[in-house]
N, C-alpha and C positions, 0 to 999 in steps of 0.2 A: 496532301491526301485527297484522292478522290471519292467523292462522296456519287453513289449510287443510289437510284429508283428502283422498286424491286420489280419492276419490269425491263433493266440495264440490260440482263443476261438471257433474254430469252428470246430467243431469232429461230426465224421458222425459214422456208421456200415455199409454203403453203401459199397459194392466193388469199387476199385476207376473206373474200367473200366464204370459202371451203373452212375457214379458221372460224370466222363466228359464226356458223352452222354447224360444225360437226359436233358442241354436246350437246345440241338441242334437239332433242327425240320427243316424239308424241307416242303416248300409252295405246295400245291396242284395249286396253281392259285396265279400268279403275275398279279399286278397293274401294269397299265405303269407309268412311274415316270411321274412328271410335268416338262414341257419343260425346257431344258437347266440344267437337271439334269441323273443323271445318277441310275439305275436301281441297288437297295441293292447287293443285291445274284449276279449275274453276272457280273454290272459294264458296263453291256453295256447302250447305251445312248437311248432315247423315239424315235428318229429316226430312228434308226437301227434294233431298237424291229419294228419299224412299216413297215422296207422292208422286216422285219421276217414272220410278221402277216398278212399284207394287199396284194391285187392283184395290183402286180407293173410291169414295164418291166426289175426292178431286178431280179425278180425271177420268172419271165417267166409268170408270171400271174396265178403260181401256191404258193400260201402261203408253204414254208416249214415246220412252226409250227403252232401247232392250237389257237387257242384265238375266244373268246367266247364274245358276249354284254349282258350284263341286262342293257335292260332299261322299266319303266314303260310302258304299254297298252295305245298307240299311241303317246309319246313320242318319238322324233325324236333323243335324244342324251340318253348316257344313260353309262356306264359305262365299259372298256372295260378291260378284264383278261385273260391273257397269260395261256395257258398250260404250267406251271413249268417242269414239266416232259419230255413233246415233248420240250422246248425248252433245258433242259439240252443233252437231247439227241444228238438235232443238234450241239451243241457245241461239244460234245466228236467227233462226226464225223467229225469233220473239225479241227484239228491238225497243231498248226502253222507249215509249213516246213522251218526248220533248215537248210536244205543243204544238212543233211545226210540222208535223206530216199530218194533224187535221185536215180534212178540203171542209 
């Protein structure tokens, strides 16, 4: 009896490089997670996205990343989505410091 891995059966012609790239997609526009969870792709929390997104005295009453509402034609709530993009942005710009990039 031959015993199988359950990767035995699955052959591709794909280059492997096109194979572990192609389910890995980057969101145009994140949802904010529901409270007291924390946000897929980043890991930051609904709180934190909202000192990101909203006019706070965090951040000067200037949003550093953009996000966007759909909601229905006089609808007062309505659905609110992160700029993915602007928000990965501000993360590369802010660098935990270690100690060693002091002068």
């Amino acid at each position: 009896m031959k015993t199988e891995t359950p990767f035995t059966h699955q052959r591709t012609v794909e280059p492997i490089s096109s194979v572990a790239t192609a389910h890995v997609t980057t969101p145009e526009f994140i949802r904010l997670p529901p409270p007291g969870s924390r946000e897929p792709y980043t890991g930051l929390t609904r709180s934190f996205l909202n000192l990101l997104i909203l006019l706070c005295g965090y951040n000067g009453n200037k949003p550093p990343v953009r996000s966007f509402v759909l909601r229905k034609k006089g609808a007062k709530t309505g659905v609110r989505l992160v700029d993915a993009a602007d928000l990965f942005r501000y993360i590369r710009e802010h660098p935990e410091s270690n100690g060693r990039d002091a002068a």
